[in-house]
C-alpha positions as CSV (number, residue, x, y, z in Angstrom):
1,X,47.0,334.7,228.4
2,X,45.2,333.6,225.1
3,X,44.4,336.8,223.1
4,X,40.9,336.9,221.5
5,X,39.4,339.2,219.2
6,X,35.6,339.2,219.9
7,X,34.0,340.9,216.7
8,X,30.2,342.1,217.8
9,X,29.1,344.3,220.8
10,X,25.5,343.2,220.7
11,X,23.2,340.9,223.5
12,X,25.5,338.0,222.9
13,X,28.8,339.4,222.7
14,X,28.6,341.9,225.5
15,X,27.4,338.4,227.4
16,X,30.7,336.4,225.8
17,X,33.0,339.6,227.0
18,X,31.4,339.6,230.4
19,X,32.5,336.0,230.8
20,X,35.7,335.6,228.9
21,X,36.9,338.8,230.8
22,X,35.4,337.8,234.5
23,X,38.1,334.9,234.7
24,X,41.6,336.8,233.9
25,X,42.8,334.5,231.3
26,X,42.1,336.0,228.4
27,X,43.4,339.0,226.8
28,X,40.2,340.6,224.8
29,X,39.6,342.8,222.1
30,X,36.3,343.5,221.3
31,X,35.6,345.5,217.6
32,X,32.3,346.6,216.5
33,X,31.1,348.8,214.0
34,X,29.3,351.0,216.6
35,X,31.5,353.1,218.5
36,X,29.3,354.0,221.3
37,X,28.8,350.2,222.3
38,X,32.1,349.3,222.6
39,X,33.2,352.1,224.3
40,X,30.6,351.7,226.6
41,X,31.8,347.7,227.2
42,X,35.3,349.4,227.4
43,X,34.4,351.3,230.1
44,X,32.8,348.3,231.8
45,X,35.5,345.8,231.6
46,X,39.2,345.1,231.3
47,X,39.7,345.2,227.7
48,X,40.6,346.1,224.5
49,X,38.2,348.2,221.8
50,X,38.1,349.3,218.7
51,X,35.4,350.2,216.2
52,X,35.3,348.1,212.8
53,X,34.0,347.6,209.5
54,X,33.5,344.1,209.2
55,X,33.3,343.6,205.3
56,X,36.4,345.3,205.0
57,X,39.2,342.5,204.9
58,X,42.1,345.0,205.3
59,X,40.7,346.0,208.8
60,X,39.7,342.3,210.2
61,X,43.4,341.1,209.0
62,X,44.7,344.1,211.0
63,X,42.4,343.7,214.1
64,X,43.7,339.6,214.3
65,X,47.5,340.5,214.6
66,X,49.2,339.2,217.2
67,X,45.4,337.6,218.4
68,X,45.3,333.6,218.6
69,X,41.3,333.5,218.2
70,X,38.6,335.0,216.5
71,X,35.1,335.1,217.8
72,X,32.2,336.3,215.5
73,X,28.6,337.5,217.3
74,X,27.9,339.4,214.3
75,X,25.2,338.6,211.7
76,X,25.9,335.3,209.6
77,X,26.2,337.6,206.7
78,X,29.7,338.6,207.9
79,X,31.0,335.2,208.7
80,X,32.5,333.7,205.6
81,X,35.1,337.0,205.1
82,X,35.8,336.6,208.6
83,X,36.8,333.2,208.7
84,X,38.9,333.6,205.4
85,X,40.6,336.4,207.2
86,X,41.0,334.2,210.2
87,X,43.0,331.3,208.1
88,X,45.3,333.7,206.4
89,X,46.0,335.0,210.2
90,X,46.5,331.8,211.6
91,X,43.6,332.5,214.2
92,X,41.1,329.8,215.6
93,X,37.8,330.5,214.3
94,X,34.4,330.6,216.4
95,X,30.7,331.7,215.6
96,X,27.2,331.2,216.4
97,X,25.4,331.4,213.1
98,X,22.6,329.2,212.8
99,X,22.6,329.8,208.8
100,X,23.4,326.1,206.9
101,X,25.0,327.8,203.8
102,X,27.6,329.8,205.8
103,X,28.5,326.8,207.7
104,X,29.6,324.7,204.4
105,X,31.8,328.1,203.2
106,X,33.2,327.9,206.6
107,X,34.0,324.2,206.5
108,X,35.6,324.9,203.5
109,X,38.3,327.4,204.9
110,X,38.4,324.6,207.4
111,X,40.1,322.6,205.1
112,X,43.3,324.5,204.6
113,X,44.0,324.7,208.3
114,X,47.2,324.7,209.5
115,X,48.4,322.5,212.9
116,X,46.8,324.1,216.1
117,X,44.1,326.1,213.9
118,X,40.4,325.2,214.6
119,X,37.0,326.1,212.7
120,X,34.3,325.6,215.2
121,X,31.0,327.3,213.5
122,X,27.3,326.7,215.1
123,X,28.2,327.2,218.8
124,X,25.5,328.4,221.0
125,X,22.2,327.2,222.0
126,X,20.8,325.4,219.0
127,X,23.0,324.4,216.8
128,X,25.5,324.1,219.9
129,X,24.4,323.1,223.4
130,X,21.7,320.8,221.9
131,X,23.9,318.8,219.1
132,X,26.1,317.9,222.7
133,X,23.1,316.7,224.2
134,X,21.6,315.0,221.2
135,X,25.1,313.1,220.6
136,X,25.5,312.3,224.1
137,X,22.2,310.5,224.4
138,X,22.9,308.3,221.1
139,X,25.4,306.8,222.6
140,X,23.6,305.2,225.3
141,X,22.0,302.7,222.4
142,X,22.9,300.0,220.8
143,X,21.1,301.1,217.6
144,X,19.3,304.1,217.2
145,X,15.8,304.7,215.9
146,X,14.7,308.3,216.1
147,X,16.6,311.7,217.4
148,X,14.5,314.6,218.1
149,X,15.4,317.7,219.1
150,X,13.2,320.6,220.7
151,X,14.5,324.3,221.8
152,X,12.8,327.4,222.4
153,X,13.8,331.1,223.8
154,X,10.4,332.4,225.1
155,X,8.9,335.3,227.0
156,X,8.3,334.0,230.8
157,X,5.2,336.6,230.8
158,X,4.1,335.8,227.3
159,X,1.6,339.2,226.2
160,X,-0.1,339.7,222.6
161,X,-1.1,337.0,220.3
162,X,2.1,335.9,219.1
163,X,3.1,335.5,222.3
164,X,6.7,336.4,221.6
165,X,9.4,338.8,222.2
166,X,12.2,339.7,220.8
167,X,15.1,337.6,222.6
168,X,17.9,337.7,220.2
169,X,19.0,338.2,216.3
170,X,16.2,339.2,213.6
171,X,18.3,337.8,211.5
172,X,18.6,334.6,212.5
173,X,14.5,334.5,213.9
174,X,13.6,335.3,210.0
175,X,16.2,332.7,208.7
176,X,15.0,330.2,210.8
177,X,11.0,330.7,210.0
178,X,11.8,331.2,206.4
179,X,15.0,328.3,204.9
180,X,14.5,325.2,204.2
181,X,15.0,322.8,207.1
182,X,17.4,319.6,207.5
183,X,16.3,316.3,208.4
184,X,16.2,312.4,208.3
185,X,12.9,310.6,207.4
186,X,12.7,306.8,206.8
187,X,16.3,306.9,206.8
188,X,17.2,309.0,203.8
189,X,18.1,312.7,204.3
190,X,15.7,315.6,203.1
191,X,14.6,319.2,203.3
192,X,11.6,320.0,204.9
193,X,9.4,323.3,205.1
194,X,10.0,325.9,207.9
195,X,6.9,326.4,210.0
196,X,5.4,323.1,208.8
197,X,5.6,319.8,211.5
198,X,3.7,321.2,214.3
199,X,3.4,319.2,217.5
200,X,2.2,320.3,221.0
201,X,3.7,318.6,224.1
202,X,3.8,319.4,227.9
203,X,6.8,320.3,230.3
204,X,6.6,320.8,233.9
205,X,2.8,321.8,232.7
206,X,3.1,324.1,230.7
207,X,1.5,323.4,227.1
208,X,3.9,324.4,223.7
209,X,4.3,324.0,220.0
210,X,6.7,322.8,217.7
211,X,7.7,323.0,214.4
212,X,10.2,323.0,211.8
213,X,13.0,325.6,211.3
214,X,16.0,325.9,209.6
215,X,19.7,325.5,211.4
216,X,19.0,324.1,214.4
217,X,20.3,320.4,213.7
218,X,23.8,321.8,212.7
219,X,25.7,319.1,211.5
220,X,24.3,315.7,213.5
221,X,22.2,315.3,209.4
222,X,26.0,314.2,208.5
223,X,26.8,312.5,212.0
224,X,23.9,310.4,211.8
225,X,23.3,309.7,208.6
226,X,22.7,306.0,208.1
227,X,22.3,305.8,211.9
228,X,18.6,306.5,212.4
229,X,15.6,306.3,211.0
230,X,14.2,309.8,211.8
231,X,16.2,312.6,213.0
232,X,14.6,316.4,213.6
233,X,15.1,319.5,214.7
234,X,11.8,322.0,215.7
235,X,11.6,325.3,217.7
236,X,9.3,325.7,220.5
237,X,6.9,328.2,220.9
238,X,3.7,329.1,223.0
239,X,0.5,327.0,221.6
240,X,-0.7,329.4,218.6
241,X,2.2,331.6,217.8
242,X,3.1,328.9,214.7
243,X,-0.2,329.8,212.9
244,X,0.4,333.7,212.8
245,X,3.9,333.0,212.2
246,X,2.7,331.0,209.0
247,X,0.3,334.0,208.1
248,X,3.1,336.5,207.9
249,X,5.9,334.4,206.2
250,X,3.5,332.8,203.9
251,X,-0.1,334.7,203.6
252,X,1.5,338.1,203.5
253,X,4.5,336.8,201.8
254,X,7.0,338.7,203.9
255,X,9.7,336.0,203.6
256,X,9.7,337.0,200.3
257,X,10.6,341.0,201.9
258,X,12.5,340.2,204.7
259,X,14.0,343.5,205.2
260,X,10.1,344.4,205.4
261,X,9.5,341.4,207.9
262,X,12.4,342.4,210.1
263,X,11.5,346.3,210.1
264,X,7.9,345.0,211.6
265,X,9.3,342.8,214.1
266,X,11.9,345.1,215.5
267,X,9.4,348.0,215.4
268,X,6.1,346.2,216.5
269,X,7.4,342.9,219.3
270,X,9.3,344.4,222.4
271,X,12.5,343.2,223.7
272,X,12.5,341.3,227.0
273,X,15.0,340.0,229.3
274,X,12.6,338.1,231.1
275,X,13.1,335.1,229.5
276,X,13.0,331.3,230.0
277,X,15.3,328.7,227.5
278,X,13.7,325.3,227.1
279,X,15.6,322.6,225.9
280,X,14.1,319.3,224.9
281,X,16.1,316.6,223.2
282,X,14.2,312.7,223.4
283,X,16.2,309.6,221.6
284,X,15.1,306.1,220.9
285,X,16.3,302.8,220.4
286,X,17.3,299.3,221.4
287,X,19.6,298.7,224.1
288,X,19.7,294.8,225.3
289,X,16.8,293.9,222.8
290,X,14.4,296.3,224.8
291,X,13.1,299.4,222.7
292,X,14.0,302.3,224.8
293,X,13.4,306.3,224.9
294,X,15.2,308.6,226.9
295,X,14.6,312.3,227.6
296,X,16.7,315.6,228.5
297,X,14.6,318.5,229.2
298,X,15.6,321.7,230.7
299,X,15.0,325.5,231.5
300,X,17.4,327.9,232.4
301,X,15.8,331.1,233.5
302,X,17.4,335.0,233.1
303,X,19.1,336.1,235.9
304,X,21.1,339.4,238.0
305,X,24.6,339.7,237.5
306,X,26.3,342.3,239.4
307,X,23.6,344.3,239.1
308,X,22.9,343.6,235.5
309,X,19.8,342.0,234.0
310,X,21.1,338.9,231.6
311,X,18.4,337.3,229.5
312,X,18.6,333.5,229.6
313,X,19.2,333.6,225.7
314,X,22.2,335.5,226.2
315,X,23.4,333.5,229.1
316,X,22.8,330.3,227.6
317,X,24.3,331.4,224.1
318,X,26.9,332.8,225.0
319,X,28.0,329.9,227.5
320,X,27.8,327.4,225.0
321,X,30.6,329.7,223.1
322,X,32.8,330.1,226.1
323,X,32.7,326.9,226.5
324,X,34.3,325.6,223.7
325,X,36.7,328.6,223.6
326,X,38.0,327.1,226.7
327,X,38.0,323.5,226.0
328,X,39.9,324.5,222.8
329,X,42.4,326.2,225.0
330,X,42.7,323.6,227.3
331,X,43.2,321.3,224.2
332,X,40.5,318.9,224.2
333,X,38.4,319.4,221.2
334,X,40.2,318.1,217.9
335,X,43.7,320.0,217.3
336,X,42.9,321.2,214.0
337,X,40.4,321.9,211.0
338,X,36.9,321.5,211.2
339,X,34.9,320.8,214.4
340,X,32.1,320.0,215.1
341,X,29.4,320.3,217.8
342,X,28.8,316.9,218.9
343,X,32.9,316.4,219.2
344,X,32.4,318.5,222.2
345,X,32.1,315.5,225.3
346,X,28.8,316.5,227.5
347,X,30.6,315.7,231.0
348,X,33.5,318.1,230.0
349,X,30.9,321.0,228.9
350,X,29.0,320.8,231.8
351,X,31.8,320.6,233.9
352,X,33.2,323.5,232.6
353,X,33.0,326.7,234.8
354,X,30.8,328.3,232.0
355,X,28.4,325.4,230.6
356,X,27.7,324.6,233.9
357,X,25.0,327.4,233.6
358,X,23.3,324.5,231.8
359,X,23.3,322.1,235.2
360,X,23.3,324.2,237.8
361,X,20.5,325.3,240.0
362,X,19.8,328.5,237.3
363,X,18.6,325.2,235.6
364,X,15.6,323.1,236.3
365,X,16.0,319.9,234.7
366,X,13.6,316.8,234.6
367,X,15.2,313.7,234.2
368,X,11.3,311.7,233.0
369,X,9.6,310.7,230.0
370,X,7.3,313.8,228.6
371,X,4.2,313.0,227.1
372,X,3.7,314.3,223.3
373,X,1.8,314.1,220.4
374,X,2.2,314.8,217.2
């Protein structure tokens, strides 16, 4: 059995536990700083537990021994000690931070990787599931023109004027609204504002926003770079949450206090697990002297797992982690250092018994042009 050490007990990683464990073919230990959650996952599942301070590098080296992968769902912040720990151990190395300056110290670890040893930041939603897509659809061009990318975790009974809930990391919903953002424009690469780009576009008739945030592009600025003429990444929202949004971050100058910003949020916008995932990813180009668009759109809804209520941002998160986990263990992604999302082939991930979630009839996709404007 391939031994993993899952570090983080929270919405994602009791999700990544639930299916890593439910197939028998992986021995897990799960560590968290909070005792009561992992022993309440212990009690829940077939595995390992232990509590864990995550800064300390003494106890990560001792939690990795005899453990061939480490996976982090904790915050970013943790990551880089983590993943030095993990190439001194000799472990694989997975997470799903979003944040762009972790990534880079992580790809640097990445370097001094030994045979069999892999660094696979950014798995997930977005970056992750939608870098797949995005690659996949480039290479059904000739030449490319534009890559856009759209993906939003939203309330499926949308209440209060931000029309939001909670659905997943503060962290990493601050980061996002508040770091500068990746992207290709005219064909040179640049940083653009958080919160600034805003669209509006319909999907199975339902009106949203877009705009800018930071992470969500992963590493495709690289991938493509002198390949396309505009490349972009934008969440998606319900049609006025971007302007309140901009009040707080900006106005009130809470991206300035984060700690202040996330103490609101966690305190003022429930959390819901009735949720919807909307992914939206539209390329164009030539193929056969004919300038051509293609669309993927889809939502995957939450749903009731032996009795337990999942929230489609944990199912669809934590799938997209699993799923490389196991294609790694199979073999098929690159055998060692650095890898990247859009390594990962499509048909493989969605064929695989846990991105599947992502074609499957939890998920309503609509293989047509979407109107837009912008």
């Amino acid at each position: 059995m391939h031994r993993v050490l899952l570090l983080g007990a929270g919405k994602i990683g009791r999700m990544i536990a639930h299916q890593l464990c439910g197939t028998g073919e992986y021995e897990l230990l799960v560590a968290d700083a909070n005792q009561e959650v992992v022993e309440r996952l212990g009690k829940q599942l077939d595995i390992g537990v232990q509590t864990i301070d995550a800064t300390n590098a003494g106890e990560l080296a001792q939690a990795m021994e005899h453990r061939d992968t480490v996976i982090s769902a904790l915050s970013y912040r943790h990551n880089p000690l983590i993943a030095e720990t993990a190439l001194t151990a000799g472990l694989s190395y997975f997470d799903l931070t979003e944040d762009v300056t972790t990534t880079r110290r992580v790809r640097a670890f990445a370097e001094k990787a030994k045979p069999g040893q892999i660094f696979m930041p950014q798995c997930g939603l977005a970056p992750g599931f939608i870098s797949i897509v995005a690659n996949h659809l480039t290479k059904k061009f000739e030449r490319l023109d534009s890559v856009r990318m759209r993906v939003g975790a939203l309330p499926q009974f949308p209440t209060g004027a931000l029309k939001y809930n909670l659905t997943w990391s503060t962290d990493g919903l601050i980061n996002e609204y508040c770091n500068p953002c990746e992207a290709i424009h005219d064909g040179q690469r640049i940083d653009v504002l958080a919160l600034e780009g805003l669209e509006h576009f319909s999907l199975d008739g339902v009106r949203y926003e877009a705009f800018n945030t930071s992470g969500g592009l992963g590493t495709l600025c690289e991938s493509l770079d002198n390949k396309v003429r505009e490349l972009n990444y934008k969440t998606v929202r319900y049609v006025g949450h971007r302007d309140l949004a901009l009040m707080l971050v900006r106005e009130l100058r809470l991206g300035e206090r984060r700690e202040v910003m996330k103490d609101i949020l966690e305190k003022s916008l429930p959390i819901t697990f009735q949720d919807v995932v909307i992914t939206f990813c539209t390329v164009t180009g030539w193929r056969e002297d004919q300038f051509v668009q293609i669309s993927d759109a889809r939502k995957i809804y939450h749903q009731e797992i032996d009795g337990d209520r999942w929230s489609a941002i944990q199912l669809t998160t934590a799938a997209g982690l699993s799923t490389v986990v196991d294609l790694h263990v199979a073999g098929k992604p690159p055998p060692q250092g650095f890898v990247a999302q859009e390594q990962v082939d499509f048909d493989s991930f969605l064929a695989n018994r846990f991105g599947r979630i992502y074609d499957s009839q939890l998920a309503t996709s609509f293989n047509r042009s979407t109107s837009s404007d912008s």
